[in-house]
C-alpha positions as CSV (number, residue, x, y, z in Angstrom):
1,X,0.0,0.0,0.0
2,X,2.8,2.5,0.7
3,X,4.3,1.8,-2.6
4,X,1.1,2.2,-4.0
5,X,1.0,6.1,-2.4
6,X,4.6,6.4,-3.1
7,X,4.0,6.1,-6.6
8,X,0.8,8.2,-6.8
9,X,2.7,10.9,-5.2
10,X,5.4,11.1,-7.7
11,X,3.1,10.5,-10.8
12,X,0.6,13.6,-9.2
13,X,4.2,15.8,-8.7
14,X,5.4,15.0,-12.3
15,X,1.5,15.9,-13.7
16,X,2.0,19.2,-11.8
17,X,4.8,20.6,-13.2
18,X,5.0,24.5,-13.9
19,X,5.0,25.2,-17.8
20,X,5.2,28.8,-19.2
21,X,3.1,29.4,-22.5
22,X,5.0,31.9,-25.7
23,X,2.6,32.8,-28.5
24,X,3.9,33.6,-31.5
25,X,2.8,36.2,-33.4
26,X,2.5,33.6,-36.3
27,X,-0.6,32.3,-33.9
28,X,1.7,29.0,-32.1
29,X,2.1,28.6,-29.1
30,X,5.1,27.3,-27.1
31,X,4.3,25.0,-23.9
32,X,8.5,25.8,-21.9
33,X,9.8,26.2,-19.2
34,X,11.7,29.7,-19.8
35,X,15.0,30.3,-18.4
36,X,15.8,33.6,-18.7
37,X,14.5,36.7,-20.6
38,X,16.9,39.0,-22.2
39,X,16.9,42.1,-23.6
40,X,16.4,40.9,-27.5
41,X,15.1,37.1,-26.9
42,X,13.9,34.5,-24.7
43,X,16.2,31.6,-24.0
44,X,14.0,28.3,-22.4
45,X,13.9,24.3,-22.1
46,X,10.9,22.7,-24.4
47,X,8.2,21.2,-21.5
48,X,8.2,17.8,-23.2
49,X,12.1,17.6,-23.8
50,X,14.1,15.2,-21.7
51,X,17.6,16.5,-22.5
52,X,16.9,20.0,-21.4
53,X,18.2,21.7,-24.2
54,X,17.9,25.3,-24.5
55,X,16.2,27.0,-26.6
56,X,15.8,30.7,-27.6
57,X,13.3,32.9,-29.5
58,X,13.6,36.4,-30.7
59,X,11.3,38.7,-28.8
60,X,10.3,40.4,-31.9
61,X,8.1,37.3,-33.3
62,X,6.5,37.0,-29.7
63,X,3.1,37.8,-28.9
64,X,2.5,37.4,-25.8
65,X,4.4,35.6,-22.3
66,X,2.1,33.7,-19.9
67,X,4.4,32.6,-17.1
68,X,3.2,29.1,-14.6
69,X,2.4,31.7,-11.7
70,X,-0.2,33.4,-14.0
71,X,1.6,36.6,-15.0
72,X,1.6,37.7,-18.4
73,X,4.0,40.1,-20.0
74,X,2.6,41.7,-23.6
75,X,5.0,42.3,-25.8
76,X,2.7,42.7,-29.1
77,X,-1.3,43.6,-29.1
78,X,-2.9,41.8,-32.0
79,X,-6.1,41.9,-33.5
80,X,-8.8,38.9,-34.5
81,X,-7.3,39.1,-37.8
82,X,-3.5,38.7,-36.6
83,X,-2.6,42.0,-37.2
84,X,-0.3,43.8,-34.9
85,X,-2.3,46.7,-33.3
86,X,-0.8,50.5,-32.6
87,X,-0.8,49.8,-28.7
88,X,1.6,47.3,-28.6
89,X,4.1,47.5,-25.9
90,X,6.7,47.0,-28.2
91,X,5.9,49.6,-30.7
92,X,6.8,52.6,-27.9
93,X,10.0,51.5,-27.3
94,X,12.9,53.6,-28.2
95,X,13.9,54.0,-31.5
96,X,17.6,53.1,-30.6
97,X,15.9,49.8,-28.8
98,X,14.7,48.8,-31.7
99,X,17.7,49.6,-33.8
100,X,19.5,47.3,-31.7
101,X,17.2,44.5,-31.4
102,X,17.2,44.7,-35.9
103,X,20.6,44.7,-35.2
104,X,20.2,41.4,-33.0
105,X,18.3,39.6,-35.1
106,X,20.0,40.6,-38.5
107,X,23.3,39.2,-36.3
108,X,21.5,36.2,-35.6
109,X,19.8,35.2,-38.6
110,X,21.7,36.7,-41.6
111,X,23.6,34.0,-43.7
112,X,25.7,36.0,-45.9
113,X,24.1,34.9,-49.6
114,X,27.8,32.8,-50.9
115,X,26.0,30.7,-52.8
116,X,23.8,33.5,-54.5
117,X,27.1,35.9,-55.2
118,X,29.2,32.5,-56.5
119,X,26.1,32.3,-58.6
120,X,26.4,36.2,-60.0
121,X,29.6,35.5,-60.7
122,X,30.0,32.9,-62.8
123,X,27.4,34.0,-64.7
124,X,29.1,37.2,-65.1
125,X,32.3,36.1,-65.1
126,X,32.6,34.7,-68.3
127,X,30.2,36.2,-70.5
128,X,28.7,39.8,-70.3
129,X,28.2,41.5,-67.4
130,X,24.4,42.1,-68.4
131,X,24.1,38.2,-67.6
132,X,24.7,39.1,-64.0
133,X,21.5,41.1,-63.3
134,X,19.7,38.6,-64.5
135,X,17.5,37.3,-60.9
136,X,17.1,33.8,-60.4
């Protein structure tokens, strides 16, 4: 009987974890467990993850924050439609915040288009250089 209540106790504390909710501004949401939030993104473990691998998200695709405690941080109002509305949180912010989180994110996702310049180049290269503005 005991290690019947024994292992009814650890089952109920396992179903009762904490979990922290991100919506997207795309409309998904992301059941985590956040870590930390930072001044340009949001760095947390998946809920369903075993490894514990950390993540992180780029507060300028993030709706909204709704933390296990029940607080919610706003970061972008939107509308039925999806559309991002003028009293977004995130619109008033500083120009030079804003500047720096583009900065951020260009840092973080920019590839630097080699295969699209190789590309221009070899098709310039040898022929005329008319061949080179030509867009794939």
């Amino acid at each position: 009987m005991k290690c019947f209540l024994t292992l009814l106790l650890i089952v109920a504390a396992y179903s009762v974890r904490a979990q922290d909710t991100i919506r997207l501004i795309k409309g998904n949401y992301l059941l985590v467990n956040i870590d930390t939030v930072t001044k340009y993104d949001i760095r947390y473990r998946k809920f369903e993850d075993k490894h514990k691998v950390k993540h992180s998200v780029s507060k300028s695709v993030v709706s909204n924050i709704t933390y296990a405690d029940g607080r919610r941080d706003t970061l972008f109002v939107l509308n039925e439609s999806g559309a991002i509305l003028k009293r977004s949180p995130m619109l008033h912010v500083s120009d030079e915040a804003i500047y720096e989180l583009g900065r951020h994110d260009a840092q973080r996702y920019y590839d630097r288009y080699s295969s699209a310049s190789t590309g221009t180049l070899l098709a310039t290269f040898p022929g005329s250089p008319l061949l080179g503005l030509i867009v794939r």
